[in-house]
KOLSETI-629885 format. One record per residue: residue in one letter; x, y negated, z negated of N, C-alpha, C in turn. Coordinates in steps of 0.1 Angstrom, whole numbers. Layout:
// KOLSETI-629885
+------+-------+-------+-------+-------+-------+-------+-------+-------+-------+
: rest :   n_x :   n_y :   n_z :  ca_x :  ca_y :  ca_z :   c_x :   c_y :   c_z :
+------+-------+-------+-------+-------+-------+-------+-------+-------+-------+
:    a :     X :     Y :     Z :     X :     Y :     Z :     X :     Y :     Z :
...
+------+-------+-------+-------+-------+-------+-------+-------+-------+-------+
This chain:
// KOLSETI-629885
+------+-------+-------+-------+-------+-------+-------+-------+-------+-------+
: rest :   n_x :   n_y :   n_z :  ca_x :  ca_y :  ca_z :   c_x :   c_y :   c_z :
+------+-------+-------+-------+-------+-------+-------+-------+-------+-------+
:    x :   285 :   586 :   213 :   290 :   576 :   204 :   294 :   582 :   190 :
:    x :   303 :   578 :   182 :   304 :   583 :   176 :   309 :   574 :   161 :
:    x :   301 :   577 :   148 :   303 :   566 :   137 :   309 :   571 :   127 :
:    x :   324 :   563 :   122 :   328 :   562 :   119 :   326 :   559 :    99 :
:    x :   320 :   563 :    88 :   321 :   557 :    78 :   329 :   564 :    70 :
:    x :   334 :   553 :    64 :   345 :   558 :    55 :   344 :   548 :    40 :
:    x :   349 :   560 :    32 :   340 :   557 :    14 :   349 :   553 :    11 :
:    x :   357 :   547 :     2 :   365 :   540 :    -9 :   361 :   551 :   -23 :
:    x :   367 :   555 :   -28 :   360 :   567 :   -43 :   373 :   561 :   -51 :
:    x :   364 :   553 :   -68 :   374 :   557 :   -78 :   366 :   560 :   -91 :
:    x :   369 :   574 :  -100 :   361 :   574 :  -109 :   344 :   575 :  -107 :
:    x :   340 :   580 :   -98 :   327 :   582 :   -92 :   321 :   596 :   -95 :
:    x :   325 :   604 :  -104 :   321 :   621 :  -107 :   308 :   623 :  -109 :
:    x :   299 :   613 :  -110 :   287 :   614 :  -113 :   281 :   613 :   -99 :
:    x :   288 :   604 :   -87 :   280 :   603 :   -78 :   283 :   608 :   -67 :
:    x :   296 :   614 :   -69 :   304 :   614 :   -56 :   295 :   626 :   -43 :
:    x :   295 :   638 :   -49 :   288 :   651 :   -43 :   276 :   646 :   -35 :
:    x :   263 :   636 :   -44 :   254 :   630 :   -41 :   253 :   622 :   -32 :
:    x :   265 :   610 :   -26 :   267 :   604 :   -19 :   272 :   611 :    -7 :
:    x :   281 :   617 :    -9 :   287 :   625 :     3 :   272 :   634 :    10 :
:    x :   267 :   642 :     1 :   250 :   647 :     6 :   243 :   641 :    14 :
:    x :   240 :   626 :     7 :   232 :   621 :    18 :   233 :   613 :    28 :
:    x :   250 :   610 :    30 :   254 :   609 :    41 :   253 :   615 :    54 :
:    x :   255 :   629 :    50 :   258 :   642 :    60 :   239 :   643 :    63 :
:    x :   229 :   643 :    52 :   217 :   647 :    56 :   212 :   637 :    70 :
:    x :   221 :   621 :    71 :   213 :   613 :    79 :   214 :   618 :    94 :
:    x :   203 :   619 :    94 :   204 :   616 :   111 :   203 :   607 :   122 :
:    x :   214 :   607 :   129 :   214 :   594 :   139 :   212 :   600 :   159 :
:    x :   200 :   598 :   160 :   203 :   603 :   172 :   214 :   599 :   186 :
:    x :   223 :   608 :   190 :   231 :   606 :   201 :   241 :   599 :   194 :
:    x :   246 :   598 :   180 :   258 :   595 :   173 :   264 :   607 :   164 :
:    x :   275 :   610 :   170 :   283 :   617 :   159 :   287 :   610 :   146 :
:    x :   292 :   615 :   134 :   291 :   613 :   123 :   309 :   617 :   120 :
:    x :   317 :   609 :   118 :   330 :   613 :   107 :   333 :   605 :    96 :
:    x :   331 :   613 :    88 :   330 :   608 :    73 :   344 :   611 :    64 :
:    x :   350 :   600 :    59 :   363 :   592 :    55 :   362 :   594 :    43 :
:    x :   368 :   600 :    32 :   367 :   596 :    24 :   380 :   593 :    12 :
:    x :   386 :   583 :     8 :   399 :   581 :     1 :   395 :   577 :   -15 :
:    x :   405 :   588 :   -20 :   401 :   592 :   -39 :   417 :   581 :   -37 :
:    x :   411 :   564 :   -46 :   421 :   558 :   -52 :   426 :   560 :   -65 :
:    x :   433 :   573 :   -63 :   439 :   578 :   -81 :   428 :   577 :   -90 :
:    x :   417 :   584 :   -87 :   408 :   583 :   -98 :   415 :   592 :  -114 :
:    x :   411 :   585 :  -125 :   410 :   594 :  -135 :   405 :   602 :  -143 :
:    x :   393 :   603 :  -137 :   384 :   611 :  -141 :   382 :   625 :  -133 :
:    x :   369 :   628 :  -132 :   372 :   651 :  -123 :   368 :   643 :  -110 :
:    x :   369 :   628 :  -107 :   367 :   627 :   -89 :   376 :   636 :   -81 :
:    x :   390 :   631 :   -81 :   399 :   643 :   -75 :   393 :   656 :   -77 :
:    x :   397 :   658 :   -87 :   389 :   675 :   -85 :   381 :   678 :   -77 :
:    x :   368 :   668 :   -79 :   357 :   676 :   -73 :   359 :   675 :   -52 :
:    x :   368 :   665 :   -54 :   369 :   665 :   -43 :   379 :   675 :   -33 :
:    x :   385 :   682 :   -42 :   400 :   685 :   -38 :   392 :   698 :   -37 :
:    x :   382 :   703 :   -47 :   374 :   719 :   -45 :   363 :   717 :   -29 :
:    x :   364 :   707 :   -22 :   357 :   706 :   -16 :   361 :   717 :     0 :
:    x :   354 :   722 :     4 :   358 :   735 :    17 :   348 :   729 :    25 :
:    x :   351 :   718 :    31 :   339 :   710 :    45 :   351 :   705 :    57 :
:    x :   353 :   713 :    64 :   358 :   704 :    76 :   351 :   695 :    83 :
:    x :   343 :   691 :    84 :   337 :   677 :    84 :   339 :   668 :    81 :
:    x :   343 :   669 :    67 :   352 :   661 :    58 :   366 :   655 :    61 :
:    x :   369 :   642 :    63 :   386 :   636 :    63 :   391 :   634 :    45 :
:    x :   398 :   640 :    40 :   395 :   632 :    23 :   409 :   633 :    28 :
:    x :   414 :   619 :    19 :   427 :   613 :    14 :   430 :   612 :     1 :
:    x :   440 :   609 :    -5 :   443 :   605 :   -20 :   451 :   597 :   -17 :
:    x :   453 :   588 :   -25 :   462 :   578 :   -29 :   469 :   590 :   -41 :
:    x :   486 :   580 :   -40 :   493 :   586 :   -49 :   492 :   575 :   -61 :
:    x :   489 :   567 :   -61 :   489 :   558 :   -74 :   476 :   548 :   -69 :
:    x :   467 :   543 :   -80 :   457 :   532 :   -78 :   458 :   519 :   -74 :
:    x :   460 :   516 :   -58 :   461 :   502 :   -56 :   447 :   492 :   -50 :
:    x :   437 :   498 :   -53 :   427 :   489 :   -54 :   418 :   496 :   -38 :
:    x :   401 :   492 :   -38 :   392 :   495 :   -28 :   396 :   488 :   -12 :
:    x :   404 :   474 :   -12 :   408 :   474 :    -1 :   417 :   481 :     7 :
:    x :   434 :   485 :     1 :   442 :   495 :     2 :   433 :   506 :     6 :
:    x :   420 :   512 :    -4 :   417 :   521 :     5 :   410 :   522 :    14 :
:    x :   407 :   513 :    19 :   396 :   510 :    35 :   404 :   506 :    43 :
:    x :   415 :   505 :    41 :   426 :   502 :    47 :   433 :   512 :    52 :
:    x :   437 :   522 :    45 :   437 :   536 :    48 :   428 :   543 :    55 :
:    x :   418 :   543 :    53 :   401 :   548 :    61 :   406 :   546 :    73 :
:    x :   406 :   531 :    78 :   404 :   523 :    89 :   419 :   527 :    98 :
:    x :   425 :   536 :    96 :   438 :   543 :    98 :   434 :   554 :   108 :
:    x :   423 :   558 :   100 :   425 :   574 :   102 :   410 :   574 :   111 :
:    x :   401 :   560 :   114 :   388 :   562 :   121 :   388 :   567 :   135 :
:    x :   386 :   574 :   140 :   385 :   573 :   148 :   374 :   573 :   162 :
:    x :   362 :   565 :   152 :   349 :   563 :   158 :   345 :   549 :   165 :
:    x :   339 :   550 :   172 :   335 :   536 :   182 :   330 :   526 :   173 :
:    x :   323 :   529 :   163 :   314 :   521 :   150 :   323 :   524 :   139 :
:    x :   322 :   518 :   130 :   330 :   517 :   114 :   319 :   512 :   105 :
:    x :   317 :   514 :    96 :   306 :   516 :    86 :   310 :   518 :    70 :
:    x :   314 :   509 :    62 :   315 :   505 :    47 :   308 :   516 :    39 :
:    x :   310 :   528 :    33 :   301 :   535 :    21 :   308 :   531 :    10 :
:    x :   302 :   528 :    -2 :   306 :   529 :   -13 :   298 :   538 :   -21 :
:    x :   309 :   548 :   -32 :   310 :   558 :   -34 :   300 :   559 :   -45 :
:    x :   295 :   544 :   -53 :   282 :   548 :   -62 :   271 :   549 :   -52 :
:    x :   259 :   553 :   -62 :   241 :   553 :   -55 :   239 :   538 :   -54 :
:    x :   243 :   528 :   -54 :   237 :   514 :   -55 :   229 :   509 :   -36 :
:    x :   238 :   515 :   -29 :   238 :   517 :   -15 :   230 :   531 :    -8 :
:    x :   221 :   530 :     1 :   215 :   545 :     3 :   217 :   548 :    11 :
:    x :   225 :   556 :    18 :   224 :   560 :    32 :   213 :   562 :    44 :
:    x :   202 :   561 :    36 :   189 :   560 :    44 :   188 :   551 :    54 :
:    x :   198 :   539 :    52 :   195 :   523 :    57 :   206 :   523 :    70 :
:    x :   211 :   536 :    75 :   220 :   533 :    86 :   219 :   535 :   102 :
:    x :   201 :   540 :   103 :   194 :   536 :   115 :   193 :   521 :   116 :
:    x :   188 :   516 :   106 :   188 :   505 :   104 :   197 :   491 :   107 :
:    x :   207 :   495 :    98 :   221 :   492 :   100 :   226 :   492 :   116 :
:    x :   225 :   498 :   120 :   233 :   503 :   135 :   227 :   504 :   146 :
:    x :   213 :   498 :   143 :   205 :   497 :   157 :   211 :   480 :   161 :
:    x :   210 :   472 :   159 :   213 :   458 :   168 :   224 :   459 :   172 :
:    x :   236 :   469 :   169 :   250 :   468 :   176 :   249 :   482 :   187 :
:    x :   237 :   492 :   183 :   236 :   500 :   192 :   225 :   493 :   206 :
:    x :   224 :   485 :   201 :   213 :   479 :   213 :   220 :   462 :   220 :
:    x :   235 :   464 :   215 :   242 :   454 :   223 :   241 :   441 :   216 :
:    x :   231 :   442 :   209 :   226 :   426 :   202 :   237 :   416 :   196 :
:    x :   247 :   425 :   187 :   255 :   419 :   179 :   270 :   431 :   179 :
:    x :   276 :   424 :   175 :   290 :   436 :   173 :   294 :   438 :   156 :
:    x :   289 :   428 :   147 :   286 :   428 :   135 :   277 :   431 :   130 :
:    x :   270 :   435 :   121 :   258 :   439 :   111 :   266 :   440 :    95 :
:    x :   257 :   428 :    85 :   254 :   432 :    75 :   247 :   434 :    67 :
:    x :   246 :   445 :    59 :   233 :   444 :    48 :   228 :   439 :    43 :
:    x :   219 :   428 :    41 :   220 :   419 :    32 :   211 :   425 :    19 :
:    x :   215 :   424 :     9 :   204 :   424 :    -6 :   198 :   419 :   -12 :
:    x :   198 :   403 :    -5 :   191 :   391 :   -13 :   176 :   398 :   -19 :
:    x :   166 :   402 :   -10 :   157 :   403 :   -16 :   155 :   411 :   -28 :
:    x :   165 :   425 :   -23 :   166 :   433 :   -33 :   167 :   432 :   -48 :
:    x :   180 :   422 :   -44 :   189 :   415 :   -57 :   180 :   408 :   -69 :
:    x :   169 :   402 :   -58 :   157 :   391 :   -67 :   151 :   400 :   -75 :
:    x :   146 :   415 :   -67 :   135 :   423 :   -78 :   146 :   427 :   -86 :
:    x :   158 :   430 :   -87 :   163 :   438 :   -94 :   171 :   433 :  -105 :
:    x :   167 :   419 :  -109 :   177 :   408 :  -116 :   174 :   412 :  -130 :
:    x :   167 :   418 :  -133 :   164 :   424 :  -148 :   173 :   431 :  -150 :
:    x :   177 :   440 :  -141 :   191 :   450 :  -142 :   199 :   447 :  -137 :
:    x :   203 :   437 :  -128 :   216 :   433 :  -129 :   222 :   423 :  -135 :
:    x :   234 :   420 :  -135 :   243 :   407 :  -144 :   235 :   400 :  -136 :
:    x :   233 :   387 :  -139 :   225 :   374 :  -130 :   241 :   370 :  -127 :
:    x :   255 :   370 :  -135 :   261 :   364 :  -129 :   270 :   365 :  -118 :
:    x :   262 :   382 :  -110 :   267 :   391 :   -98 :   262 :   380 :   -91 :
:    x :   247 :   379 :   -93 :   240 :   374 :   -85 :   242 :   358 :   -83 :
:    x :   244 :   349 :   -96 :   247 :   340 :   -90 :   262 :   339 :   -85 :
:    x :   272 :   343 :   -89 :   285 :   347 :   -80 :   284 :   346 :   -69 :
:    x :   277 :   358 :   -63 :   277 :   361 :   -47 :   267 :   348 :   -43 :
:    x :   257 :   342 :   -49 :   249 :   333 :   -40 :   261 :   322 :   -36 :
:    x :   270 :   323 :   -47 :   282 :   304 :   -44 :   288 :   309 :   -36 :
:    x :   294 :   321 :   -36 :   302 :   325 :   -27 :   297 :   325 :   -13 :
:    x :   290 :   336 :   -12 :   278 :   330 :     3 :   283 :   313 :     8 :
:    x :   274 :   306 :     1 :   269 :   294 :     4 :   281 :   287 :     7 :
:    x :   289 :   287 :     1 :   308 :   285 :     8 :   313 :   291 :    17 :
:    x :   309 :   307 :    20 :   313 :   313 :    33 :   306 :   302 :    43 :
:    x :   293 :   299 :    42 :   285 :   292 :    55 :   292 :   278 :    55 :
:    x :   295 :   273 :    46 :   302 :   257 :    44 :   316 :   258 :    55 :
:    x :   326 :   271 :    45 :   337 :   265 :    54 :   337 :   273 :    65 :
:    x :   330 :   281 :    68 :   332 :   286 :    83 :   318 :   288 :    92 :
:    x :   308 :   281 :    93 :   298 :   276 :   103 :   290 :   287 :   104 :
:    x :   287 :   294 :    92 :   282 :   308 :    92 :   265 :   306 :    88 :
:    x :   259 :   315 :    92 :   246 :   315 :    81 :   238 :   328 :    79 :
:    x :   243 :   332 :    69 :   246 :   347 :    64 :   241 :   344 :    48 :
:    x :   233 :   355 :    40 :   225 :   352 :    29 :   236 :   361 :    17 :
:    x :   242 :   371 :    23 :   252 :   382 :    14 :   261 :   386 :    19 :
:    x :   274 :   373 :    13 :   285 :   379 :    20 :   295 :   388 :    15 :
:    x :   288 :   396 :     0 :   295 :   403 :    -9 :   291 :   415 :    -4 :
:    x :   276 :   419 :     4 :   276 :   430 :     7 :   284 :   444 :     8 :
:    x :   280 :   454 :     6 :   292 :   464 :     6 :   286 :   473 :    15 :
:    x :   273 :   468 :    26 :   272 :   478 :    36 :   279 :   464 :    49 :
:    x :   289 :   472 :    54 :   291 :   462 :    67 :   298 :   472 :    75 :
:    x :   292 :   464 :    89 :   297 :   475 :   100 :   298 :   469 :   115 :
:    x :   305 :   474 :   121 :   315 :   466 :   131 :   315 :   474 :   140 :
:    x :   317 :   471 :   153 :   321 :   476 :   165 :   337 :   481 :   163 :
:    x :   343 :   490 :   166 :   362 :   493 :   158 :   367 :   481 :   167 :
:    x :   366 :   479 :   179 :   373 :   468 :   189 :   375 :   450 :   178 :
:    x :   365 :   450 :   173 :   362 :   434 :   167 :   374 :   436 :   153 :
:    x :   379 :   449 :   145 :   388 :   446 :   136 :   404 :   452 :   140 :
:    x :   405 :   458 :   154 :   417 :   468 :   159 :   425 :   454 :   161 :
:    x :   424 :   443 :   160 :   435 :   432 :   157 :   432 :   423 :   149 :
:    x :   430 :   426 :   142 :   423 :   417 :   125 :   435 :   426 :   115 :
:    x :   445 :   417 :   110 :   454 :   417 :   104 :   449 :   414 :    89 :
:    x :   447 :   426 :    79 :   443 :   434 :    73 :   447 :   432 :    57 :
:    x :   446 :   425 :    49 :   460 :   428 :    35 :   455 :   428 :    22 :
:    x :   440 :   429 :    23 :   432 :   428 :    10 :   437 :   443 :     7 :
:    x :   438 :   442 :    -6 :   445 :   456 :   -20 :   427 :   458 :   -26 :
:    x :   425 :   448 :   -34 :   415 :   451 :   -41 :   398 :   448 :   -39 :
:    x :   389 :   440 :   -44 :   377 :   432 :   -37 :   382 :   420 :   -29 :
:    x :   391 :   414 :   -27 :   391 :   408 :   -19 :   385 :   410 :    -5 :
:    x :   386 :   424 :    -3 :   385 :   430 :    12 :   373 :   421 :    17 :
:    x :   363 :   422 :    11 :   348 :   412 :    15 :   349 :   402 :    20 :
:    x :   359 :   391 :    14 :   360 :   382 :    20 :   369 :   375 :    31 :
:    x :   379 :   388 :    26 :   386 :   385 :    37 :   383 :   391 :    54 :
:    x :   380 :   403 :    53 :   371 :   405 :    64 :   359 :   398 :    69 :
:    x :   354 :   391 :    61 :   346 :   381 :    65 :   346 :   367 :    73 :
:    x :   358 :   360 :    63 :   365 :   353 :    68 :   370 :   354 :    89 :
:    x :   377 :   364 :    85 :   388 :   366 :    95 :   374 :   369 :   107 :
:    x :   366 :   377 :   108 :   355 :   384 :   120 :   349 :   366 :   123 :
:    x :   346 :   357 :   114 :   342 :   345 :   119 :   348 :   340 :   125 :
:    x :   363 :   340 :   121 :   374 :   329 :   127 :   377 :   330 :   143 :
:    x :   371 :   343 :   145 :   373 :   354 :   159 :   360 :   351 :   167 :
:    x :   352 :   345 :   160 :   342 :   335 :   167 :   325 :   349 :   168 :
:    x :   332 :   359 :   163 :   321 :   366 :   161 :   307 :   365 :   152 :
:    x :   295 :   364 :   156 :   282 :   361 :   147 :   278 :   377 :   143 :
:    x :   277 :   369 :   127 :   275 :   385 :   119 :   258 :   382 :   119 :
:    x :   255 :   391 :   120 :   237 :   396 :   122 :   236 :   406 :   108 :
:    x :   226 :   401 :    99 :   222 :   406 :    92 :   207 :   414 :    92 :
:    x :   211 :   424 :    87 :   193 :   431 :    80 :   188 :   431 :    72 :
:    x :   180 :   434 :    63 :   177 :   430 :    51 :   173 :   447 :    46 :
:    x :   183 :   447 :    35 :   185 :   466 :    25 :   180 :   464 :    12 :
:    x :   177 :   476 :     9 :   176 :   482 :    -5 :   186 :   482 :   -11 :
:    x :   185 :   480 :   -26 :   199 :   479 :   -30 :   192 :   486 :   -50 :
:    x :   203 :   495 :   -58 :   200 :   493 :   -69 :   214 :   490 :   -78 :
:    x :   210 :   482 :   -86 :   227 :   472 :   -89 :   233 :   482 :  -103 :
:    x :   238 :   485 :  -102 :   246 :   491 :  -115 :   253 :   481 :  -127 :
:    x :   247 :   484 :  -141 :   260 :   477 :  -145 :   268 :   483 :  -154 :
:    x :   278 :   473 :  -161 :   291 :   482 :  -163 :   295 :   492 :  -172 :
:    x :   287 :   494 :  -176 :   281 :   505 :  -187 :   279 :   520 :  -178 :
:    x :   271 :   517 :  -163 :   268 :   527 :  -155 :   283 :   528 :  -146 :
:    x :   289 :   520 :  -144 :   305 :   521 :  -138 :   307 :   509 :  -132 :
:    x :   297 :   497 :  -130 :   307 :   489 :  -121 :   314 :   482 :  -128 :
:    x :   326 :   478 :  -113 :   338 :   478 :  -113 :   341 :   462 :  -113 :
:    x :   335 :   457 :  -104 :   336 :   440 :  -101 :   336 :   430 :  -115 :
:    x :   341 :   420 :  -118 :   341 :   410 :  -123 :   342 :   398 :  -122 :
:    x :   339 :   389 :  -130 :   340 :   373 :  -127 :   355 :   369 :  -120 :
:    x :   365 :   373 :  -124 :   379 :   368 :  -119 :   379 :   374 :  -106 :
:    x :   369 :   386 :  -100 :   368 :   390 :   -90 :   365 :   379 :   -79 :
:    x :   354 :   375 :   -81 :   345 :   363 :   -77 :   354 :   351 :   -74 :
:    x :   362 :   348 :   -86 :   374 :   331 :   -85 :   380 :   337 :   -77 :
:    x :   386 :   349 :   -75 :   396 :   351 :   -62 :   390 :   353 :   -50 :
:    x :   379 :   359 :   -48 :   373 :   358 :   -39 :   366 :   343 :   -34 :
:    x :   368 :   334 :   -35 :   370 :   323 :   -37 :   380 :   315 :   -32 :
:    x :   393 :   319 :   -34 :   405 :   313 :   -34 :   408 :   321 :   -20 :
:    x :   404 :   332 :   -16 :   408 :   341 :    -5 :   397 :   333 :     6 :
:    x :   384 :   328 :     5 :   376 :   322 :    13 :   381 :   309 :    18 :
:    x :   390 :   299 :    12 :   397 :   287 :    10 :   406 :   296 :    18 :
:    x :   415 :   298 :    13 :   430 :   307 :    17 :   428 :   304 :    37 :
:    x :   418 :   317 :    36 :   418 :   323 :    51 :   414 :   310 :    61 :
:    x :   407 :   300 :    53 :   399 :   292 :    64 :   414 :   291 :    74 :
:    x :   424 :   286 :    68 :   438 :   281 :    68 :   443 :   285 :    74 :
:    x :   449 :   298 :    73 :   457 :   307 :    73 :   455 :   326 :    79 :
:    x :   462 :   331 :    82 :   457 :   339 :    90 :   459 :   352 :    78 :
+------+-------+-------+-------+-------+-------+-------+-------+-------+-------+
């Protein structure tokens, strides 16, 4: 079997080497590993550091100009060519330690979705993060389950992972954070039950690089509405 994760990288120079490391250190027994990785026109030494990289193991892409994290999982999702697909994001916020974890209920037939949830995480960690991540994602959630019969605790998650068959016809057009919800959206409407685990998570804020914002959240929002509708 063989798993497919593929990273989204913009402006990540501090984490990038580190992330890619502890990817390659996991071990999954009886799964191969190909590792995706797309630099969205970073401006800082991410290219670089990426471009000095000598790993055939490695898939790395570039974007010729910055059109946002979905555009590049969208690209990823191009070039996968593993039975499993698997969301990395290119800060430390996410550990790769959690992907036995992650990928046992779809390795064991249980579910064809898995995602990470961070609620708990999120609670201890509310001192360091924006509370208005956290209440953001809670409304959002709680609307995902309203309009589409879901009952899922984080649907902002950024560890999600899928069987490749459940999105090889899931029509695809998030550019930027939208991608969350609209892949979320769309895997329900398909009548699929997402099965969550409960992760580690440490929240960055925007001082340390993140990228998300409140107007992120209203469109994410408008895309949850949108898709109930519409395809």
């Amino acid at each position: 079997m063989k798993l497919s994760i593929i990273i989204p990288v913009y402006n990540e120079e501090k984490s990038i080497l580190e992330v890619i490391n502890k990817v390659k250190r996991v071990k999954l027994e009886n799964i191969t590993k190909e590792i995706i990785i797309i630099d969205d026109f970073s401006t800082d030494n991410t290219k670089e550091i990426l471009t000095k990289l000598k790993d055939s193991s490695l898939k790395i892409f570039f974007h010729q100009k910055n059109v946002g994290k979905g555009t590049a999982i969208r690209t990823g999702l191009k070039h996968a060519t593993g039975d499993i697909i698997l969301i990395q994001d290119a800060d430390l916020e996410y550990n790769p330690i959690e992907y036995e974890k992650l990928l046992k209920p779809i390795i064991e037939n249980k579910t064809k979705v898995v995602y990470g949830s961070r609620l708990n995480a999120i609670k201890k960690n509310l001192q360091k993060m924006y509370k208005l991540h956290y209440l953001g994602n809670l409304f959002l959630t709680i609307m995902t389950n309203i309009l589409y019969g879901a009952k899922i605790t984080d649907m902002e998650t950024g560890y999600k992972v899928f069987r490749k068959e459940v999105i090889e016809n899931i029509n695809l057009k998030a550019k930027r954070f939208d991608f969350e919800p609209e892949i979320t959206a769309k895997i329900l409407k398909k009548g699929y039950k997402i099965t969550e685990v409960p992760i580690n998570f440490i929240g960055r804020e925007f001082n340390e690089g993140k990228k998300i914002t409140w107007k992120d959240g209203v469109k994410a929002l408008y895309y949850l509405i949108k898709y109930r509708f519409t395809d």
